[in-house]
C-alpha positions in Angstrom: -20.3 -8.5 14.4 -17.2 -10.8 15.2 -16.5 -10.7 11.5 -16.3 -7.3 11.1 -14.3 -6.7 14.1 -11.6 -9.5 12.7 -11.6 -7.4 9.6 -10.8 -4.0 11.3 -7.6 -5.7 13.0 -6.7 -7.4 9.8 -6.7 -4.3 7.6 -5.2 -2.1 10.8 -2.2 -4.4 10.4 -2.1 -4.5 7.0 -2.1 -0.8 6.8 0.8 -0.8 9.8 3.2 -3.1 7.7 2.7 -1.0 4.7 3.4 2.5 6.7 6.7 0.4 8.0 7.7 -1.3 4.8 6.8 1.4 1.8 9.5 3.9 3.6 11.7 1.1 3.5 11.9 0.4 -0.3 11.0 3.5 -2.2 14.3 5.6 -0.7 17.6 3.5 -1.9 20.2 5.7 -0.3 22.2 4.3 2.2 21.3 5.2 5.8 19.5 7.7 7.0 20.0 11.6 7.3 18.4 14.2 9.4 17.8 17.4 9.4 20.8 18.5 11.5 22.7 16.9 9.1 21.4 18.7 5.9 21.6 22.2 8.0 25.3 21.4 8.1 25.8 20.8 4.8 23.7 24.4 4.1 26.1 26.3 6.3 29.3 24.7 5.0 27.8 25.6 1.3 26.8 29.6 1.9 29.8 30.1 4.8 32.9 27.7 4.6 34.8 29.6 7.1 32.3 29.3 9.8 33.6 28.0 13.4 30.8 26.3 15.4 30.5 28.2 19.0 28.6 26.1 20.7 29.5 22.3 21.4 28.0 18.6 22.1 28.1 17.9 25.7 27.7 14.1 25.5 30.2 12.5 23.3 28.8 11.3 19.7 27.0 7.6 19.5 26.7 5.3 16.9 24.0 5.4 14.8 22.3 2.7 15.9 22.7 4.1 19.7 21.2 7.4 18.2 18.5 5.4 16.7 17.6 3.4 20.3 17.7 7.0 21.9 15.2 8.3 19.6 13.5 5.9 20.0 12.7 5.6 23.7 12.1 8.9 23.5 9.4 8.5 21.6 8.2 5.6 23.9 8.4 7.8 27.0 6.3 10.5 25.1 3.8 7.8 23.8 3.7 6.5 27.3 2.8 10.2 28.2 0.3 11.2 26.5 -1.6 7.4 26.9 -1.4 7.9 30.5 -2.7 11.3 30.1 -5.6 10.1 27.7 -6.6 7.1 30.1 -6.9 9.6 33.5 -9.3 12.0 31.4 -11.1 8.9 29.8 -11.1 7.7 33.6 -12.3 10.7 35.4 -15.1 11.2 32.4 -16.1 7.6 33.4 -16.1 8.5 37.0 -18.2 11.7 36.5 -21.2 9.8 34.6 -21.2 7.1 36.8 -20.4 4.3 34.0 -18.0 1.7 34.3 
């Protein structure tokens, strides 16, 4: 039983490191771009005379700021919907009477 639990984690980290590293070396371009960045480039292609109306209204980070703001965003929402998980888990616990 010990055996195959030690396996489990072994191959859930293996397959972690390869969802992390295969991004990583298959796409050769040079940073990353997103989706606001290719709708930009759509707009400037069909209608080069368009004016943006609308505005930022925080001034523009670095990328690697960008990057740790999308990323604690994530962490908030992951932190979110764990909590959320371990109440129902919790309260179904507390309904049967298990512990």
């Amino acid at each position: 039983m010990r055996t195959r639990k030690v396996t489990y984690i072994a191959g859930g980290a293996l397959l972690c490191i390869a969802l992390v590293a295969i991004p990583l070396t298959v796409k050769k371009e040079a940073g990353f771009t997103g989706t606001d960045d290719k709708a930009k480039d759509a707009i400037a292609q069909t209608n080069p005379h368009y004016k943006p109306w609308a505005s930022n209204f925080m001034p523009t980070f670095s990328d690697e700021v960008s990057s740790m703001f999308f990323a604690l965003q994530a962490a908030i929402g992951a932190g979110i919907i764990g909590y959320g998980l371990g109440y129902l888990r919790g309260s179904k616990r507390k309904d049967s009477g298990n512990k």
